[in-house]
N, CA, C and O atoms as a GROMACS GRO file, in nm:
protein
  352
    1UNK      N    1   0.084  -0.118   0.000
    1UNK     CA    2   0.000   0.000   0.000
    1UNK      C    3   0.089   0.124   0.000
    1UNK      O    4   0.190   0.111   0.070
    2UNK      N    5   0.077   0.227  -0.054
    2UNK     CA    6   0.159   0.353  -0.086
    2UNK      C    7   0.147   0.426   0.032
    2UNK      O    8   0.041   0.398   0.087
    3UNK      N    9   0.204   0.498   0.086
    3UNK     CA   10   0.274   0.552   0.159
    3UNK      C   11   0.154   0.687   0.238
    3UNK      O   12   0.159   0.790   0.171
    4UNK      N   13   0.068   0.696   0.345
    4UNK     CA   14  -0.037   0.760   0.342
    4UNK      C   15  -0.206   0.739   0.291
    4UNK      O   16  -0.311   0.798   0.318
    5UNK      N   17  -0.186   0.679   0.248
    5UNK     CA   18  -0.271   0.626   0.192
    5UNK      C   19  -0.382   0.484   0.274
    5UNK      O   20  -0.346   0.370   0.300
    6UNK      N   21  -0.519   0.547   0.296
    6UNK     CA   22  -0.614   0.451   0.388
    6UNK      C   23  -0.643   0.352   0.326
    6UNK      O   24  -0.685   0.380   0.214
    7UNK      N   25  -0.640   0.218   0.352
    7UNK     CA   26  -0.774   0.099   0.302
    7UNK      C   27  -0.877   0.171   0.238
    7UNK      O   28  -0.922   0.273   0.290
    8UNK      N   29  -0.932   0.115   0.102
    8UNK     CA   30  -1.038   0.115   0.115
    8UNK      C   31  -1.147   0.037   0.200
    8UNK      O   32  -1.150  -0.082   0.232
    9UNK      N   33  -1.247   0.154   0.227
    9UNK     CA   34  -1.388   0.102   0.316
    9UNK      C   35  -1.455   0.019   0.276
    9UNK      O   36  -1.476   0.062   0.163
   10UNK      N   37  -1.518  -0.089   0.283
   10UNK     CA   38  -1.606  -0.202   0.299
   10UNK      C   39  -1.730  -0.118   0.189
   10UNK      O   40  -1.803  -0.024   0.221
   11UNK      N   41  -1.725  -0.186   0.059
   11UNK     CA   42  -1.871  -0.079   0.035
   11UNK      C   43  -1.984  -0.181   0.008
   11UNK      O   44  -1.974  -0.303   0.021
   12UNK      N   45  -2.095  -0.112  -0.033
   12UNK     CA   46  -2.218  -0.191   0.035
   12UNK      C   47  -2.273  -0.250  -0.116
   12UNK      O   48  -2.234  -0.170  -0.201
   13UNK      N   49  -2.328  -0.330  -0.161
   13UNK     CA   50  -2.358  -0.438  -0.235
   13UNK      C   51  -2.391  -0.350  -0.365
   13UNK      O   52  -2.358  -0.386  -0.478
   14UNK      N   53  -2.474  -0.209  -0.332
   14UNK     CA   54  -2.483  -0.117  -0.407
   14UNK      C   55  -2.386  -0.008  -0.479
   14UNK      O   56  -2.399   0.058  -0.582
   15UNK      N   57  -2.309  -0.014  -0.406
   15UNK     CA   58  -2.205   0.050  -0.445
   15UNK      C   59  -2.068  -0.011  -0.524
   15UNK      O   60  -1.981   0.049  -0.589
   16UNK      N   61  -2.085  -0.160  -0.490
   16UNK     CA   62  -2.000  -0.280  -0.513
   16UNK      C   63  -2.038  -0.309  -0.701
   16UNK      O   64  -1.962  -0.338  -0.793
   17UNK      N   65  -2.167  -0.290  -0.699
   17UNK     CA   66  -2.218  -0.268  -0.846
   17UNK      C   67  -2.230  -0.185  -0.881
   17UNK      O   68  -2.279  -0.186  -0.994
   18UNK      N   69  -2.205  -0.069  -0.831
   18UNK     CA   70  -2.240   0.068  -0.920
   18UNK      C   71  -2.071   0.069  -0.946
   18UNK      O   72  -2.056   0.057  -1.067
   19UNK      N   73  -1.973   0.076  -0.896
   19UNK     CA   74  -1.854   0.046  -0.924
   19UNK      C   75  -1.778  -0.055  -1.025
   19UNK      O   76  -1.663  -0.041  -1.064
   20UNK      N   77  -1.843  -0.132  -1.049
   20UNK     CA   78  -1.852  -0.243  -1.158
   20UNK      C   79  -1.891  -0.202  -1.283
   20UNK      O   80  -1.834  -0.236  -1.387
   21UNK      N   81  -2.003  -0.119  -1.272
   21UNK     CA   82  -2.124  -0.043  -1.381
   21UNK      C   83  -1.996   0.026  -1.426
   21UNK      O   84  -1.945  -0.010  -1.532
   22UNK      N   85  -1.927   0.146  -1.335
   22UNK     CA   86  -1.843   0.241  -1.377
   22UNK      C   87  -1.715   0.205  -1.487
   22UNK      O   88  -1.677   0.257  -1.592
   23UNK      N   89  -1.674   0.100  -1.413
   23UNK     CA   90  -1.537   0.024  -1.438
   23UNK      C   91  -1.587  -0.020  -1.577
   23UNK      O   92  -1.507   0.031  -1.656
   24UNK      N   93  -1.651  -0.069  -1.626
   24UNK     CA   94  -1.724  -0.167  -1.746
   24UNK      C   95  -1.745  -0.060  -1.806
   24UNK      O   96  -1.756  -0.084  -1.926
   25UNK      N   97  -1.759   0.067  -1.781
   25UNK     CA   98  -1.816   0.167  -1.902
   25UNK      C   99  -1.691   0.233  -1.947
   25UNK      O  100  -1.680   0.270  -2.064
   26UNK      N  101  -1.591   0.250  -1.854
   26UNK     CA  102  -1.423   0.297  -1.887
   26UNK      C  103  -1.357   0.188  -1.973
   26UNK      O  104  -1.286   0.218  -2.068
   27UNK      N  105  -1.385   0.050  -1.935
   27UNK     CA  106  -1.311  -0.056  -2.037
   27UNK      C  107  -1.368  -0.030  -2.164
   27UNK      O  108  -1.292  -0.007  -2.258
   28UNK      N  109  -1.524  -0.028  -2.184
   28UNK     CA  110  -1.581   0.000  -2.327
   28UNK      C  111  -1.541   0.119  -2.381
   28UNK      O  112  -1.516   0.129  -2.501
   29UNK      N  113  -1.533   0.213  -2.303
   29UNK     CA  114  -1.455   0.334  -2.377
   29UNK      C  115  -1.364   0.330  -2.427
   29UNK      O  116  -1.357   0.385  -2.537
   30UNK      N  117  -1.243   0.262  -2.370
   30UNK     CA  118  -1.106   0.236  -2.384
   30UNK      C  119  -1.095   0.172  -2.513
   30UNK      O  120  -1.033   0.208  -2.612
   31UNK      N  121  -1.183   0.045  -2.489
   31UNK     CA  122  -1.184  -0.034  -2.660
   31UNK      C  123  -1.231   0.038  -2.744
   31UNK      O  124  -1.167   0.049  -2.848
   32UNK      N  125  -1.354   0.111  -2.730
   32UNK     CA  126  -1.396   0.196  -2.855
   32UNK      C  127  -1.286   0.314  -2.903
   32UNK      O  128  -1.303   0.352  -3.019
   33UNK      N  129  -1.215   0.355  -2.855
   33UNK     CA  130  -1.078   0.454  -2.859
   33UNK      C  131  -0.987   0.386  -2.930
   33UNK      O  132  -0.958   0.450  -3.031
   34UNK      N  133  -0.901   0.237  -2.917
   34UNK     CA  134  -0.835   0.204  -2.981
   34UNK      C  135  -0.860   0.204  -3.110
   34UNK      O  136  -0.766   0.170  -3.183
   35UNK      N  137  -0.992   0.240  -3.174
   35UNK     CA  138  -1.046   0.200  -3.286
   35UNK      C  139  -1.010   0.331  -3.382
   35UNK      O  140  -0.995   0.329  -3.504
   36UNK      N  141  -1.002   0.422  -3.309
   36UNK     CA  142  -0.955   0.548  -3.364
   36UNK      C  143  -0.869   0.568  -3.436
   36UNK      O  144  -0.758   0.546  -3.387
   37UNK      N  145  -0.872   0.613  -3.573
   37UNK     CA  146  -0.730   0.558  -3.650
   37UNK      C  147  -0.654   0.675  -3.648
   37UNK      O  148  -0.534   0.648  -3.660
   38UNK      N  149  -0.675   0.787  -3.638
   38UNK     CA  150  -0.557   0.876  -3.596
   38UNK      C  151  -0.487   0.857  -3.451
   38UNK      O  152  -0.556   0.858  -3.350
   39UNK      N  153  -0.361   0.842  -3.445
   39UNK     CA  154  -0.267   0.829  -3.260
   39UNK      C  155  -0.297   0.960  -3.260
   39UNK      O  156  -0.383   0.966  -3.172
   40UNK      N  157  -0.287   1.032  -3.288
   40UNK     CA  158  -0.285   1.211  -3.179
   40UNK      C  159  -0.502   1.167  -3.148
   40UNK      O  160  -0.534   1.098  -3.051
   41UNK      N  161  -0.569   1.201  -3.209
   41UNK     CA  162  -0.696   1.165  -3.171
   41UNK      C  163  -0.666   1.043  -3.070
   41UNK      O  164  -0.625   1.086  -2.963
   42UNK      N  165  -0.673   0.926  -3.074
   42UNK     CA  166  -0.670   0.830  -2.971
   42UNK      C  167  -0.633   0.893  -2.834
   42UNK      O  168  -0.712   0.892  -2.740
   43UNK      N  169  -0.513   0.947  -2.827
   43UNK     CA  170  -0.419   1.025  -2.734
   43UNK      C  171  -0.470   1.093  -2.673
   43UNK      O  172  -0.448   1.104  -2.552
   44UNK      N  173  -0.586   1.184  -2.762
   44UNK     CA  174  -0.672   1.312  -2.679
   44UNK      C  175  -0.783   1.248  -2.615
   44UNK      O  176  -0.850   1.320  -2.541
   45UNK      N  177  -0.816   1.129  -2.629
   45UNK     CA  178  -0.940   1.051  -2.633
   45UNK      C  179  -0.884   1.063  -2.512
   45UNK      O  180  -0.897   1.158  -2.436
   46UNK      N  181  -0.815   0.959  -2.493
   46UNK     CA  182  -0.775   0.880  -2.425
   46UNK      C  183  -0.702   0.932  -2.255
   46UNK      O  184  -0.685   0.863  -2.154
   47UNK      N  185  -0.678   1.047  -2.275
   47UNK     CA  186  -0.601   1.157  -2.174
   47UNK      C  187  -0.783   1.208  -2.119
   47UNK      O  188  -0.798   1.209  -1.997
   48UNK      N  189  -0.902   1.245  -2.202
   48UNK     CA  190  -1.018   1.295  -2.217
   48UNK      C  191  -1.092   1.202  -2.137
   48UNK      O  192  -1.172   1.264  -2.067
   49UNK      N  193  -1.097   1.082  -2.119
   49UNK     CA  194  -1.174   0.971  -2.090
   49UNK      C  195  -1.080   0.965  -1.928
   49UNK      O  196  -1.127   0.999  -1.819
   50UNK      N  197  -0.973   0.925  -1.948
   50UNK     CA  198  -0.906   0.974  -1.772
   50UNK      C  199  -0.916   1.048  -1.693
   50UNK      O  200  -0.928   1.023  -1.573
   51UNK      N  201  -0.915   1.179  -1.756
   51UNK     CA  202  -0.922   1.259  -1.681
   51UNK      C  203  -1.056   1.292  -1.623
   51UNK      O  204  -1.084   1.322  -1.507
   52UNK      N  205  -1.133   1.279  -1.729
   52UNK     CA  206  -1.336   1.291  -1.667
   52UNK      C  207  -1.335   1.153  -1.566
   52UNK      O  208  -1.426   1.172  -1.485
   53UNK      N  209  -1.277   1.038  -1.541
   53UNK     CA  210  -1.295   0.959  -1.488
   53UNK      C  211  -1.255   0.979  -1.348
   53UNK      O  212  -1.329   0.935  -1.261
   54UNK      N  213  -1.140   1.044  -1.314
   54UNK     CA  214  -1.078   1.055  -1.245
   54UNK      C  215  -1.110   1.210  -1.152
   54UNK      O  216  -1.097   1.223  -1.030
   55UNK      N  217  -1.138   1.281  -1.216
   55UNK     CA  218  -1.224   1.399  -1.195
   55UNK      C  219  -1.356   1.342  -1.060
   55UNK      O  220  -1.374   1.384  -0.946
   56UNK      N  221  -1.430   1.228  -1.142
   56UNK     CA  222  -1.532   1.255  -1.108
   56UNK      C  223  -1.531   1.130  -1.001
   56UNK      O  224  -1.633   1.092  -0.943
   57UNK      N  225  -1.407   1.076  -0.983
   57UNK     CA  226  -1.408   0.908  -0.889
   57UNK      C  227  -1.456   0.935  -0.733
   57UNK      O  228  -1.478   0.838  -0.662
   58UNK      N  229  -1.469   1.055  -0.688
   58UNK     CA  230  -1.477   1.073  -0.551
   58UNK      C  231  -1.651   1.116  -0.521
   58UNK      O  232  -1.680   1.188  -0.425
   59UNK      N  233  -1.734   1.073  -0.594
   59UNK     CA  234  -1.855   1.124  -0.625
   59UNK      C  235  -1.894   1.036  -0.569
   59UNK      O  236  -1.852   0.922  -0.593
   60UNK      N  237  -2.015   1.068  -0.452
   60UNK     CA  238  -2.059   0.966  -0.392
   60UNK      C  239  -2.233   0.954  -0.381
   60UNK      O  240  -2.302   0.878  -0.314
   61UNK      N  241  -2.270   1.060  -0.474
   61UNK     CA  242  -2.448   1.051  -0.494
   61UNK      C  243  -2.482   1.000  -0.563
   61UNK      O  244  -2.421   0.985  -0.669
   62UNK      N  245  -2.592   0.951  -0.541
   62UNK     CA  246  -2.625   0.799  -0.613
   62UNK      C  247  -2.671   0.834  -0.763
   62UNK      O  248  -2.633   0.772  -0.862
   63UNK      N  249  -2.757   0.942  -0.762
   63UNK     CA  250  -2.838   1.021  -0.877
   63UNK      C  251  -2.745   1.067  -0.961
   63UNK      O  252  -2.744   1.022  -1.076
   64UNK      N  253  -2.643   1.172  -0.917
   64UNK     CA  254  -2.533   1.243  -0.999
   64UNK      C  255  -2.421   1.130  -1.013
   64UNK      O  256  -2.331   1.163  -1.090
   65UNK      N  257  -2.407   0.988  -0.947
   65UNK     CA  258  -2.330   0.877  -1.061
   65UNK      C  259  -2.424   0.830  -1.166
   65UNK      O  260  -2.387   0.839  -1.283
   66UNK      N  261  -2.547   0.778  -1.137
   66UNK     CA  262  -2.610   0.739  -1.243
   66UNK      C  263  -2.598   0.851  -1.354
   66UNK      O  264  -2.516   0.845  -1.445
   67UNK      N  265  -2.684   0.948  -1.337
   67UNK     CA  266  -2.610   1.090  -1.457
   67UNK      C  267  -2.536   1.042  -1.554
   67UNK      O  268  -2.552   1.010  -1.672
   68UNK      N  269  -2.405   1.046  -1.435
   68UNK     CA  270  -2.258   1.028  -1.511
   68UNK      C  271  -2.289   0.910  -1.618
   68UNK      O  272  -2.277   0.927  -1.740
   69UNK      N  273  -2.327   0.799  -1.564
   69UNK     CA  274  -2.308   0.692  -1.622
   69UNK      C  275  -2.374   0.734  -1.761
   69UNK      O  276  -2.313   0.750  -1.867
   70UNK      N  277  -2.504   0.747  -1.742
   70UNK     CA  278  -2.596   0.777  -1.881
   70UNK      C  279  -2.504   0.842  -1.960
   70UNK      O  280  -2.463   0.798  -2.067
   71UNK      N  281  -2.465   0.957  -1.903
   71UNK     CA  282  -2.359   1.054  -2.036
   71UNK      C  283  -2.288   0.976  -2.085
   71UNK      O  284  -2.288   0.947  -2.205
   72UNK      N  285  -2.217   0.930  -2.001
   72UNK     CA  286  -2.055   0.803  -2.036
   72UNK      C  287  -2.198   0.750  -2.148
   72UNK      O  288  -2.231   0.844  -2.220
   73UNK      N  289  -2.255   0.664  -2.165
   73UNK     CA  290  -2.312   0.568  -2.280
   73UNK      C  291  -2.344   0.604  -2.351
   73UNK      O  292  -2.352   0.541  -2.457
   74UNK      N  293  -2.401   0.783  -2.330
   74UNK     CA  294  -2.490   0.852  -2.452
   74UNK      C  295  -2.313   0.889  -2.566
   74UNK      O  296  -2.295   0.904  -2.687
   75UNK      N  297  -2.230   0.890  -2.459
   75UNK     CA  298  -2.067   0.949  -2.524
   75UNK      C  299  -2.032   0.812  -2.578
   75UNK      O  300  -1.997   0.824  -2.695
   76UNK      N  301  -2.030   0.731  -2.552
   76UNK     CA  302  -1.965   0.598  -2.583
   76UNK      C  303  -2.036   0.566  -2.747
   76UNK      O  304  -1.995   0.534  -2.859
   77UNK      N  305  -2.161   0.595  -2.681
   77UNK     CA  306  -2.245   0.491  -2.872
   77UNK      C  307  -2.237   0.680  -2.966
   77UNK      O  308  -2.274   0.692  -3.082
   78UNK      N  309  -2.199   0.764  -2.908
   78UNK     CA  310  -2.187   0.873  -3.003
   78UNK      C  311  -2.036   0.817  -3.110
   78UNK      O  312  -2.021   0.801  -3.231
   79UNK      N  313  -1.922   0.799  -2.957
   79UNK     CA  314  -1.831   0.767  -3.041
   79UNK      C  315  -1.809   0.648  -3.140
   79UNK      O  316  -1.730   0.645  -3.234
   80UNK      N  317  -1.907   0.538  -3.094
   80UNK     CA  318  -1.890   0.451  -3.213
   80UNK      C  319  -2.004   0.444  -3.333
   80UNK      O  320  -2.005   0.354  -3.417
   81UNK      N  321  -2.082   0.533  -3.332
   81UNK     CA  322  -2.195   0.587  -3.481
   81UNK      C  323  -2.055   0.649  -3.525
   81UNK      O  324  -1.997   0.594  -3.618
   82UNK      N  325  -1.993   0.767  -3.460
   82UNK     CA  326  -1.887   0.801  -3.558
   82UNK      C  327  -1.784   0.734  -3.642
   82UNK      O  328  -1.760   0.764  -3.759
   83UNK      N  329  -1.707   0.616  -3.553
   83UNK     CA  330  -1.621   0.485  -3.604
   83UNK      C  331  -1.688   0.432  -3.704
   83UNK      O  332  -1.632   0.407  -3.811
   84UNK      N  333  -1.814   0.409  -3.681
   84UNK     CA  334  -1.889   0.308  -3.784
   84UNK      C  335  -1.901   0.421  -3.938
   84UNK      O  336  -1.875   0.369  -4.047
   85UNK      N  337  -1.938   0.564  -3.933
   85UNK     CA  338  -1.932   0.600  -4.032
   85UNK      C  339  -1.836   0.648  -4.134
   85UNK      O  340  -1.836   0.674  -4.254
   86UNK      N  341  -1.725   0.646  -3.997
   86UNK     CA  342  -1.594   0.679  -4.088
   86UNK      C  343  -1.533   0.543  -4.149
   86UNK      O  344  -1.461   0.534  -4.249
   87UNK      N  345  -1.575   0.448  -4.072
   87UNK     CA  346  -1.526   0.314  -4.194
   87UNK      C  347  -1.609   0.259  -4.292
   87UNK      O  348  -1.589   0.150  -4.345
   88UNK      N  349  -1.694   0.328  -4.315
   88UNK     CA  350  -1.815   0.276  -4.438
   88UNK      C  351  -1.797   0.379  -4.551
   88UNK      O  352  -1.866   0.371  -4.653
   0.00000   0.00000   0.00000
């Protein structure tokens, strides 16, 4: 464990899945990004998708994560209608 740094707390069955929900929507992002055929785009994606993630990891209302989540999916299938039209 790093230096200062507490355990995480015991979280509750709800939160154990809403954390799962989160995690699963950053991996799908991540794959939909590699798909990006410009590296400087991927790069910005990819710095873009961290940083909103990481921004927002200390958020602990139940309503304003769900939010989040919706955006993350409404952002996710935006970015792959775009993938799909730039390879057709």
């Amino acid at each position: 464990m790093a230096a200062g740094r507490l355990p995480p707390a015991a979280l509750t069955l709800k939160q154990f899945l809403r954390r799962q929900q989160v995690l699963q929507l950053y991996r799908k992002i991540l794959r939909a990004i590699r798909e990006v055929p410009a590296e400087q785009d991927r790069r910005y994606l990819k710095d873009w998708a961290r940083e909103e993630f990481k921004r927002n990891k200390d958020a602990t209302e139940e309503d304003a994560i769900r939010m989040m989540i919706t955006q993350g999916n409404m952002q996710l299938q935006e970015l792959q209608r775009t993938l799909k039209l730039a390879k057709s």
